[in-house]
Rosetta silent file (secondary structure, phi, psi, omega in degrees, C-alpha in Angstrom):
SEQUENCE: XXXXXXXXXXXXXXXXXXXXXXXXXXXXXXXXXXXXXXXXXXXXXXXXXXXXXXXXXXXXXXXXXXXXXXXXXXXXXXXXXXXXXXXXXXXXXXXXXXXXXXXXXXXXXXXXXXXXXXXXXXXXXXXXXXXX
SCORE:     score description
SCORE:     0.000 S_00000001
   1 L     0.000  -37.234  144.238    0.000    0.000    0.000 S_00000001
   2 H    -1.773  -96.014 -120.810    3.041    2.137    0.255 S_00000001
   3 H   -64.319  -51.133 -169.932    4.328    1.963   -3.105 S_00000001
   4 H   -62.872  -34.606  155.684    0.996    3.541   -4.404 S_00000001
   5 H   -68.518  -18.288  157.279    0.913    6.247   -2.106 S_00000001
   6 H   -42.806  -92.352  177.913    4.601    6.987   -2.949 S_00000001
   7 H   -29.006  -46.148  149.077    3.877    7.357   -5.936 S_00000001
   8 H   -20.456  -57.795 -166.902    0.724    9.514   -5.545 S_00000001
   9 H   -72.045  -38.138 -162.302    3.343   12.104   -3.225 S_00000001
  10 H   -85.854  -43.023  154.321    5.810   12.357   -6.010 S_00000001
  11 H   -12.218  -87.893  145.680    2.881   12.993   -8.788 S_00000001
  12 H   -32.938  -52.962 -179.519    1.463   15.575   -6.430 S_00000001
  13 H   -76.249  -13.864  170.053    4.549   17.346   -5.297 S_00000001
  14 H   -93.824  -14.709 -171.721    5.025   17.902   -8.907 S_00000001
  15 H   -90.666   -5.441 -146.692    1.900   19.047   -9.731 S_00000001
  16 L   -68.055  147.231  174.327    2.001   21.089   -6.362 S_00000001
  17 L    29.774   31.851  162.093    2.262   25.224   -7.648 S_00000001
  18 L   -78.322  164.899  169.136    3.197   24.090  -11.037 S_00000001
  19 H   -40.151  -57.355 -148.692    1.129   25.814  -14.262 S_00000001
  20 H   -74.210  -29.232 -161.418   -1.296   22.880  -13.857 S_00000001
  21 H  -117.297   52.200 -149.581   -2.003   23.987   -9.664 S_00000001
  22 L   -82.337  -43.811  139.623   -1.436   27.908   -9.702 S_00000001
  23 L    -7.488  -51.179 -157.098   -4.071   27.972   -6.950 S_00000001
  24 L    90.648  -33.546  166.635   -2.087   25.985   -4.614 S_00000001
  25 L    -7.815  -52.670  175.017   -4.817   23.235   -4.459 S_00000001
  26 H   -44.802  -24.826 -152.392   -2.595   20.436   -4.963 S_00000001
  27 H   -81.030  -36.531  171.809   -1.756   20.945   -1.462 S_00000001
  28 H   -47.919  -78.637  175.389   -4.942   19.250    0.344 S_00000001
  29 H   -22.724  -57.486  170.493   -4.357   16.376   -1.752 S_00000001
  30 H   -75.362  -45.108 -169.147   -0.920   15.784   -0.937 S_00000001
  31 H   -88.578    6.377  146.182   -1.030   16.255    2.670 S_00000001
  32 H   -53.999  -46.692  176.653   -3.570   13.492    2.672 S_00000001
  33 H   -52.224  -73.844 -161.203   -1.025   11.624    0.889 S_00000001
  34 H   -44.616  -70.542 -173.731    1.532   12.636    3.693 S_00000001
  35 H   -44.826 -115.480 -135.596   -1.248   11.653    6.620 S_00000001
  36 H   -55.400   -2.644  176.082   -2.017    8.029    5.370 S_00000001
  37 H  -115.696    3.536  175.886    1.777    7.011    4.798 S_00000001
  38 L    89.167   -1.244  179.001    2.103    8.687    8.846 S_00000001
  39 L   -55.236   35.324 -156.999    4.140   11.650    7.924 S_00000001
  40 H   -52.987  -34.791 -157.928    1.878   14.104    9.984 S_00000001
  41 H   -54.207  -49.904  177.106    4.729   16.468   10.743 S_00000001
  42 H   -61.326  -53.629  150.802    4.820   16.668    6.789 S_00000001
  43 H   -11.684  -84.862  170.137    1.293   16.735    6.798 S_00000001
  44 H   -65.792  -42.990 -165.837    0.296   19.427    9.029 S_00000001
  45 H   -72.591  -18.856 -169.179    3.206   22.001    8.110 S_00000001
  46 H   -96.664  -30.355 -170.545    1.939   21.966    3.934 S_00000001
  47 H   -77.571    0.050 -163.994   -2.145   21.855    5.279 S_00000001
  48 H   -87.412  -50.380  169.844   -0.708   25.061    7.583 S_00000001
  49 H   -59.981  -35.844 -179.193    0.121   26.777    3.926 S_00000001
  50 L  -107.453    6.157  164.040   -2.334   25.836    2.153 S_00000001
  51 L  -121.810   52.263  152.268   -5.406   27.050    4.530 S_00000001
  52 L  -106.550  -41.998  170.217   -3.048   30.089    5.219 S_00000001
  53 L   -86.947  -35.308 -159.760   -3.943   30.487    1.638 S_00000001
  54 L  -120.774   58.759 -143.965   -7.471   28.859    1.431 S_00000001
  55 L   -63.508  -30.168 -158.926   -8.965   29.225    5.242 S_00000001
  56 L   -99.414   21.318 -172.619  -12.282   28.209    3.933 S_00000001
  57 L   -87.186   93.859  173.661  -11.239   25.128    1.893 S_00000001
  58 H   -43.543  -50.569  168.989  -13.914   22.198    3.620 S_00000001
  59 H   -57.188  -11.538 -153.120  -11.617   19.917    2.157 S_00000001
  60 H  -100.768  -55.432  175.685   -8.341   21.014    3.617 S_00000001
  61 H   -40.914  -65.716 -150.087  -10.346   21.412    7.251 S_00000001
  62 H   -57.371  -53.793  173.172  -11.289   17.936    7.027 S_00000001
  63 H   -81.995   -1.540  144.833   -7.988   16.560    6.583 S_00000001
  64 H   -31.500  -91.129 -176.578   -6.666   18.980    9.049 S_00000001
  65 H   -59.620    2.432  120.998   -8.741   17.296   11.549 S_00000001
  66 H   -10.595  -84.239 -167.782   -7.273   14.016   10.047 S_00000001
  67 H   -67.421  -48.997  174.488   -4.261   14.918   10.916 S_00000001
  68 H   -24.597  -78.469 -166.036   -5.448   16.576   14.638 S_00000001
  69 H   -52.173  -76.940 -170.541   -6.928   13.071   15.713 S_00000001
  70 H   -14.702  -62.066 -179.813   -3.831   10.741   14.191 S_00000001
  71 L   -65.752    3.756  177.493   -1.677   13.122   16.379 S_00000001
  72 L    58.247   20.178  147.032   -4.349   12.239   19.284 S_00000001
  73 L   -54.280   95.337  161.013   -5.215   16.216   19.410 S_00000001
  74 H   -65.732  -30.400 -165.561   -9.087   15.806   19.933 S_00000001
  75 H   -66.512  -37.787 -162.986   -9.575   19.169   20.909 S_00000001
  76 H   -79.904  -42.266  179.150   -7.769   20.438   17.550 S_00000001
  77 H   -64.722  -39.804  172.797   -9.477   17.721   15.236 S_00000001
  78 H   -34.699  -55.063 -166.965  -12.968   18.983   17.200 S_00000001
  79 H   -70.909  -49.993  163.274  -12.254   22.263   16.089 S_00000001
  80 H   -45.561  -71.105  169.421  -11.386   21.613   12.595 S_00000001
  81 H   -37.027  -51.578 -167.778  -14.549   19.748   12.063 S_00000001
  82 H   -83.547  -18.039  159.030  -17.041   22.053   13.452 S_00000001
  83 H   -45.497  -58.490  154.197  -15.315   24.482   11.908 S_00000001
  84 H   -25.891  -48.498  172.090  -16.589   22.516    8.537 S_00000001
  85 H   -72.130  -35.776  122.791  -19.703   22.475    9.725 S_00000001
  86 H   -34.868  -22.197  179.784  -19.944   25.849    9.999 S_00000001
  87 H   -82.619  -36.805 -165.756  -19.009   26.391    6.575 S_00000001
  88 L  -160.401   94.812 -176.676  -21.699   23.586    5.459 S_00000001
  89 L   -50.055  -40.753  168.772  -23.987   22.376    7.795 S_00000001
  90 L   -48.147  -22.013 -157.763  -24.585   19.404    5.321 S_00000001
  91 L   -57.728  117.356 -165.150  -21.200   18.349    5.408 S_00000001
  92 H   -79.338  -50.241 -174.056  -21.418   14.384    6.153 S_00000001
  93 H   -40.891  -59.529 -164.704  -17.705   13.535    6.301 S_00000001
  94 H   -63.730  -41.286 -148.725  -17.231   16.372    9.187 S_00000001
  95 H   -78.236  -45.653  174.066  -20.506   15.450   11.025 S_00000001
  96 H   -60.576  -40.834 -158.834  -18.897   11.699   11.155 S_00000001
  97 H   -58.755  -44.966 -170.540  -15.341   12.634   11.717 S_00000001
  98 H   -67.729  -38.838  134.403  -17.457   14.450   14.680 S_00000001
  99 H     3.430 -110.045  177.931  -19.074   11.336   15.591 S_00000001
 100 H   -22.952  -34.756 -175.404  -15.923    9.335   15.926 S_00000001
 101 H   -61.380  -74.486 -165.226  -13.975   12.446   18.165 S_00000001
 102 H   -48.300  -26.426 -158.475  -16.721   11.717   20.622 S_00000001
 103 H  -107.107  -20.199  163.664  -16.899    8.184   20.686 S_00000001
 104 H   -70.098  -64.180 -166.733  -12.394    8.165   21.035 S_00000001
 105 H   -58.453  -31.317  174.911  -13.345   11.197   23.904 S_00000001
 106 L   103.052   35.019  176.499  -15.542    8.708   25.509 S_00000001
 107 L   -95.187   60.358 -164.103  -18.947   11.035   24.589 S_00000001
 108 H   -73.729  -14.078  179.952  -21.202    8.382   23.847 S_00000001
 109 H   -83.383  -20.979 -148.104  -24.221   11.416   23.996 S_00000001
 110 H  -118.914  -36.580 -177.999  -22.683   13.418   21.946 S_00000001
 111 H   -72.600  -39.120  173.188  -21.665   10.852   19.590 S_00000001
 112 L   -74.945  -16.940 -156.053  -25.290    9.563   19.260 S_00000001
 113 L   -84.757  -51.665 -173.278  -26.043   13.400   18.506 S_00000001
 114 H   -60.863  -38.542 -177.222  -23.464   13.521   15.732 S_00000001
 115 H   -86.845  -53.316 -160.295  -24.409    9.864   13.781 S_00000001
 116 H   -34.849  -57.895 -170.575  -28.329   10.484   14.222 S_00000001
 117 H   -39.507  -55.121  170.571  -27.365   13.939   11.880 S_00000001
 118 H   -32.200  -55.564 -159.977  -25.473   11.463    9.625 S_00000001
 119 H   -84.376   20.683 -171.573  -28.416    9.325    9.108 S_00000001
 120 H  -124.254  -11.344 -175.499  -30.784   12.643    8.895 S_00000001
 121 H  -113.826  -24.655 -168.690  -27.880   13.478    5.600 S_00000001
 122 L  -160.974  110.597  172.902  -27.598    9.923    4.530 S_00000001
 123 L   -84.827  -10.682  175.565  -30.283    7.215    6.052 S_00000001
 124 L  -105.975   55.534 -171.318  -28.362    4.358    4.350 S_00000001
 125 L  -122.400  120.678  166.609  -24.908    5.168    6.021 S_00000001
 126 H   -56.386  -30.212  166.086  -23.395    2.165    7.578 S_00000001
 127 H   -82.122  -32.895  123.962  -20.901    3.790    9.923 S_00000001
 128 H    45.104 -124.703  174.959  -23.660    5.259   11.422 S_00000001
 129 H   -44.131  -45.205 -169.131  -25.988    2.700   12.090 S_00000001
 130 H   -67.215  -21.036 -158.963  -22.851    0.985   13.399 S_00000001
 131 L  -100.219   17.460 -174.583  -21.687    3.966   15.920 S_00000001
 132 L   -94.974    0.000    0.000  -25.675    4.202   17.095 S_00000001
């Protein structure tokens, strides 16, 4: 599983503020990459740049609070998320990720608050049903 995210990071880092990203965009993307091979350190300092640039980028929050929880921040992945949620109340991924803080934090009320919303944005979603 490596090899393919290797590959992914070098792809990315080439595309990153190249003609093709002049945005910066590329940047989410890759420090996902960085998070899922465990490289938070890498991780967090490029999503610090690129929501420096994009504060309001849902995607960029999200793996922000990715990276928060990995590093066993709760408080900071909490914050990322509802920040998301403020941006887009709809947002399912954030509403779970918020789920999931509480149910690590030991918030089983809070947790139930967070999947019922899930299932009120998506009624067939199995991680969910499962954290209910």
């Amino acid at each position: 599983m490596l090899e393919p995210l290797e590959s992914k990071i070098r792809k990315l880092r080439s595309l990153f503020w190249s003609d093709r990203d002049q945005e910066g965009q590329a940047v989410f993307a890759l420090a996902e990459s960085y998070r899922r091979t465990g490289d938070l350190g890498q991780a967090l300092e490029l999503l610090e740049e690129g929501l420096d640039r994009h504060p309001r980028h849902t995607s960029g929050l999200i793996v922000l609070g990715r990276v928060q929880r990995d590093r066993g921040d709760l408080d900071g992945a909490r914050g990322a998320f509802e920040k998301v949620v403020e941006l887009d109340g709809d947002n399912l991924e954030a509403v779970r990720e918020l789920g999931e803080v509480a149910v690590t934090a030991g918030d089983a009320d809070l947790a139930r608050t967070y999947f019922e919303r899930v299932l009120e944005l998506d009624p067939e979603d199995a991680l969910a049903l499962a954290g209910l």
